[in-house]
N, C-alpha and C positions, 0 to 999 in steps of 0.2 A: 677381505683376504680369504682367500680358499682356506685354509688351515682354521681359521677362528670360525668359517661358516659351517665348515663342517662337525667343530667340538660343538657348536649352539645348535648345531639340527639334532643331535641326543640331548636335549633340553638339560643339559647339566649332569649324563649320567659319566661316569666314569669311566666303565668300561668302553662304551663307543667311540668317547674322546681317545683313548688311549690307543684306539685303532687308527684313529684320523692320524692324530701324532707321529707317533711308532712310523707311518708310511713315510712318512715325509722328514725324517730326521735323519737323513743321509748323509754321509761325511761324519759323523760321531768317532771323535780319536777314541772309542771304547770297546775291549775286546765283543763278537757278537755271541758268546757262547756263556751263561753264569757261572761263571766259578767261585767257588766254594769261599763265605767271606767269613771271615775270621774278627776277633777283637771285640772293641766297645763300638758303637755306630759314631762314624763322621757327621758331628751334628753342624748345621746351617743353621745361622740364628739370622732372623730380622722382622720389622713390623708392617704388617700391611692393615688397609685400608677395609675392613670387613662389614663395616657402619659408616654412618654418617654419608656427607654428600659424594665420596668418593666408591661406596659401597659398590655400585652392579659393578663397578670395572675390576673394583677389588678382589671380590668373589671369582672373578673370572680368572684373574690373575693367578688367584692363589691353586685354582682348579688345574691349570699349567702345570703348575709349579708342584704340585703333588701326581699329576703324572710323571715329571721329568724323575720324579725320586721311585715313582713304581717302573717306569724303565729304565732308569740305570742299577736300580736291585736287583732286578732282572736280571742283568748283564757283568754282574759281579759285583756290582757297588763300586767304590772308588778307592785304587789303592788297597785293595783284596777287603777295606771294609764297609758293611752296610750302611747308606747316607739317611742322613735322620733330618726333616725340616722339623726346627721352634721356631712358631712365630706366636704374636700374641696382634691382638686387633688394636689397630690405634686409633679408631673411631674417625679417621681425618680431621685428629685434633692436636697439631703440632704440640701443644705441649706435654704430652704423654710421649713424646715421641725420645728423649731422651733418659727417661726412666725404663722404656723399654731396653733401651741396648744396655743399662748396665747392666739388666739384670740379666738380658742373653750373656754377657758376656762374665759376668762377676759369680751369680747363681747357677746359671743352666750351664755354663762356663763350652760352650759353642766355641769351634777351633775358627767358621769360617763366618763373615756374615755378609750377607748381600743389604743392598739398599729398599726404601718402602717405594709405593708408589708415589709421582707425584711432588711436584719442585717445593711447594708449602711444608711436607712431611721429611722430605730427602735434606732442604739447610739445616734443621736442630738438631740432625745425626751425624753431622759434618766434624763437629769439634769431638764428639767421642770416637770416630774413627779414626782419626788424626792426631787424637791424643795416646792410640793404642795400636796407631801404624798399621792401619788393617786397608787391605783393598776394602774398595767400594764401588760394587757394581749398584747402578741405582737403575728403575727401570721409571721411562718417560718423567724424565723433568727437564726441566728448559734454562741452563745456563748456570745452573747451582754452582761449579767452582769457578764463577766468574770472580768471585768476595771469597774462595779459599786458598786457590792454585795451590790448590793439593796433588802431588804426585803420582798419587795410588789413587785417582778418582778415574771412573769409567761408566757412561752414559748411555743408558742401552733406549737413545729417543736417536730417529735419522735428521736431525738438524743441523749434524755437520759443525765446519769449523766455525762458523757466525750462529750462533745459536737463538738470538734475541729479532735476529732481521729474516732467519728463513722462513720461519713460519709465517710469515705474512706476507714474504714476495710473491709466491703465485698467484697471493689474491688480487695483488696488486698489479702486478705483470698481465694478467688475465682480463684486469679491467681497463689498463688504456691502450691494447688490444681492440676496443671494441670502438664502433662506430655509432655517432657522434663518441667523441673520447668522453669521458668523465672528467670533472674540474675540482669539484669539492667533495671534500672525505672528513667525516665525521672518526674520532676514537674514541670509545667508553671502556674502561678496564676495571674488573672489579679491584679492591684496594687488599690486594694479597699477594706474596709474591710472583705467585708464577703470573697471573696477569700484567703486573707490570715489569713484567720481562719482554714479553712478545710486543707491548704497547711501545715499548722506546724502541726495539727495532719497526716497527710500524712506522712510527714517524722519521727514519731515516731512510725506510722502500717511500714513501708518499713524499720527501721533500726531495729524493734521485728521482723519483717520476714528474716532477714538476706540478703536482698536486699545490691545493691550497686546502690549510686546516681550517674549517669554520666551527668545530665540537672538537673540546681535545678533555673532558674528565674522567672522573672513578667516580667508584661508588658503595660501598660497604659490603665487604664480601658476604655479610650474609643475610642482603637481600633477595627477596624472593619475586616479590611486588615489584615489577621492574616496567610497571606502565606511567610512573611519573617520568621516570629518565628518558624513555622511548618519548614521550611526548614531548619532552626539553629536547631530544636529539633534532624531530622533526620540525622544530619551527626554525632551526638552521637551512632545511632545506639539502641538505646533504646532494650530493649523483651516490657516495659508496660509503658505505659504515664499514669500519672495522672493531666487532667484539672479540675483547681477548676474558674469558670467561669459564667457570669451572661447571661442574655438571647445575648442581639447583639452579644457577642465573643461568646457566645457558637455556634449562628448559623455559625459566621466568621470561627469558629475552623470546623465545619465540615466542611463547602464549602474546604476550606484551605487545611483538609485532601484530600478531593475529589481529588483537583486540583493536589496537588503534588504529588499525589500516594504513600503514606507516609502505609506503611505497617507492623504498629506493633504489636503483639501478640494479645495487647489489650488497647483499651483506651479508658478514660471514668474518672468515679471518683464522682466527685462534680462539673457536666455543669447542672447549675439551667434554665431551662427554655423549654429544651427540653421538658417537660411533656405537653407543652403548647397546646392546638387543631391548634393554630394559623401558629404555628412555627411547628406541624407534618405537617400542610397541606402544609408548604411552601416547605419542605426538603425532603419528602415522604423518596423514598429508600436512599439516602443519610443516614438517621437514623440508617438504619440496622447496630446493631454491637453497638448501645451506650443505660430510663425511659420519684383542690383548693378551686375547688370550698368545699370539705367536713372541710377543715380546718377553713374556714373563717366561716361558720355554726358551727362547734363547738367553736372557738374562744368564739361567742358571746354566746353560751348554759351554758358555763362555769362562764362568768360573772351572767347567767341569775338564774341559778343553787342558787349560791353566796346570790343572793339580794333573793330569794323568802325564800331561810333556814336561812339567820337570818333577815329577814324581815327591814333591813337597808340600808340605802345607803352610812354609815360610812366605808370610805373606810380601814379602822385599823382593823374593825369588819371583811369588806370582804374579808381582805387578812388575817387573820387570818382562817377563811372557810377554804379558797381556799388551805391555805400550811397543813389543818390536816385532809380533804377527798376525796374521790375519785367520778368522777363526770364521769355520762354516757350519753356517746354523741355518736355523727352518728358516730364517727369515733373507738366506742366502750369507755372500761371504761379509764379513763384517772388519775394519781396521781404526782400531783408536788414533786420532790425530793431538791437536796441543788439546790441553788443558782437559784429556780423556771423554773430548767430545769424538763423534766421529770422522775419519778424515774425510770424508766427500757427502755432501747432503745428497739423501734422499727424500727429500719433503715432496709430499703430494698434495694437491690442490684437486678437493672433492667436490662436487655437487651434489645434494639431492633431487633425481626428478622422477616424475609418473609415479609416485607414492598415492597408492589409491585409496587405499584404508589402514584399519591398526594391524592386518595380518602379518606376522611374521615370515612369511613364507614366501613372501614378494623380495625380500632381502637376503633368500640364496645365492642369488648369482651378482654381480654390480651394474645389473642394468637400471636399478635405480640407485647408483653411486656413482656416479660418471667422474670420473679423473681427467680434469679440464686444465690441468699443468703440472709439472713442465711437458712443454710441447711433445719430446721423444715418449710419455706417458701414455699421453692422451689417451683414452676409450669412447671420447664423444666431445662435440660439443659443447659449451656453454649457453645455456638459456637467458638472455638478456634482451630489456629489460628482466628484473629479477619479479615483476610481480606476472609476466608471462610464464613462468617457472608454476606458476598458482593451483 
């Protein structure tokens, strides 16, 4: 995304970011001039991922998320008062994840709070949101109020109204598109939620494509060593693997393929964390062959949206807003549909190719990211076979 390439070419500085941003945040329902803010600060409480395996995306996240608070201070703050982010690091360790929000909420005593990164950290925040009638914007998780149907829940991932099957139909759409077709599809999913979310809609794009399953397990999320499983995939024999995987096993899953020489048509699917700067630089050409900062920025535009058009901070009023308009942000215009997913998928189906070393500076522009679906996306071709991609 132009927006997050351009925050990652000031290698994390802030003020640079804050120029990229700033350009590109157009449509802001907030006045353009600072006016004088008065009172206690509007404080924003919630937990992000600042450690652990969800760390580089986290940090980026939160790097957003603290410019959108230096540009709307800027701009008067919200409701004539200055906005204040508390968050505290949840290590990407769901169980800290409910201790966090009492204490944003009971302690730090935060009027507004948005959601962490990530479907594993977003369910164990579910029942204290819900217990305390709070909107909740969550930023990328995949189908979290499927087990709440919570009212005031809102989804800032583009997966649209099916949230378990979009993330994997382009991969799959993509592959029996190709010539000879593909017949058999391997699934491995690590054993956490958000993996086995994308893996059941998986096997309902693979059993509408008339696919046959010959690999269908999981595998302990917090495996690293993921050249046993890569070796159990390939004596199936697979045409297409679909990994549904969090950042550690995703990088595990490529090294794993490297090592083995594991040579299938295609694979890929739902591995979250590849998009990372941290994790392109560590894999470089390893990548070839498989796609936060603009999310966590709108994340918070859409709350902000919310509070300045009915001028409250009753969160009944906000999520009422929120579920009957459409809200423009960096990431363009945006409309919650049922269950606070979004109402029209925008899922993109990436490739990596011509990744030539670990330089970061090959990953300015997406010509080694190539968006190979949906077709209206396209920026390239698909490299297939997948070990032509090499």
């Amino acid at each position: 995304m132009l927006l997050e390439g351009k925050i990652r070419r000031f290698s994390g500085a802030v003020f640079g970011a804050h120029i990229a941003i700033s350009a590109l945040s157009v449509g802001a329902f907030i006045p353009t001039s600072a006016a004088a803010q008065t009172g206690e600060p509007l404080k924003i409480g919630y937990s992000m991922a600042l450690s652990g395996g969800l760390g580089p995306n986290g940090r980026s996240a939160l790097l957003a998320q603290k410019i959108w608070e230096e540009d709307t201070n800027a701009k008067g703050g919200l409701l004539g008062r200055p906005v204040k982010l508390i968050y505290y690091d949840d290590q990407t360790n769901p169980a800290t994840v409910p201790g966090i929000y009492a204490k944003l909420l009971d302690v730090d005593k935060v009027e507004l709070i948005i959601g962490p990164y990530g479907t594993n950290l977003q369910a164990p925040a579910m029942p204290i949101a819900m217990q305390r009638k709070k909107v909740f914007i969550t930023l990328l998780g995949t189908a979290v109020n499927t087990a709440f149907n919570y009212v005031n829940y809102f989804s800032m991932v583009p997966t649209g109204p099916d949230p378990k099957s979009s993330i994997t139909k382009g991969f799959v759409d993509v592959a029996v598109r190709q010539n000879p077709k593909p017949q058999t599809v391997a699934i491995v999913a690590a054993d956490g939620e958000f993996a086995l979310n994308p893996s059941e809609g998986a096997r309902e794009n693979v059993k509408a494509a008339g696919l046959s399953v010959v690999y269908d397990r999981r595998y302990p999320s917090a495996t690293t060593d993921l050249v046993p499983v890569v070796r159990a995939i390939a004596e199936t024999n697979p045409d297409i693997v679909i990994v549904c995987s969090y950042p550690p096993d995703s990088i595990g899953m490529v090294r794993a393929v490297a090592e083995v020489g594991f040579k299938p048509k295609m694979i890929g699917g739902a591995m979250v964390g590849l998009q990372s700067t941290a994790v392109k630089a560590r894999l470089g050409p390893l990548l070839n062959g498989y796609y936060m900062v603009p999310w966590a920025y709108a994340q918070l535009q859409i709350l902000q949206q919310a509070v300045v058009a009915t001028t409250s901070l009753d969160d009944s009023k906000l999520g009422d807003y929120i579920r009957a308009n459409t809200f423009t942000t960096v990431l363009g215009d945006v409309r919650f549909g049922s269950n606070g997913e979004w109402a029209r998928s925008r899922m993109l189906q990436v490739q990596f190719q011509n990744i030539k070393s670990n330089d970061l500076a090959q990953f300015k522009d997406i010509s080694t990211q190539v968006v190979v679906a949906p077709a209206e996306y396209e920026s390239g071709k698909v490299i297939y076979p997948y070990e032509k991609a090499k």
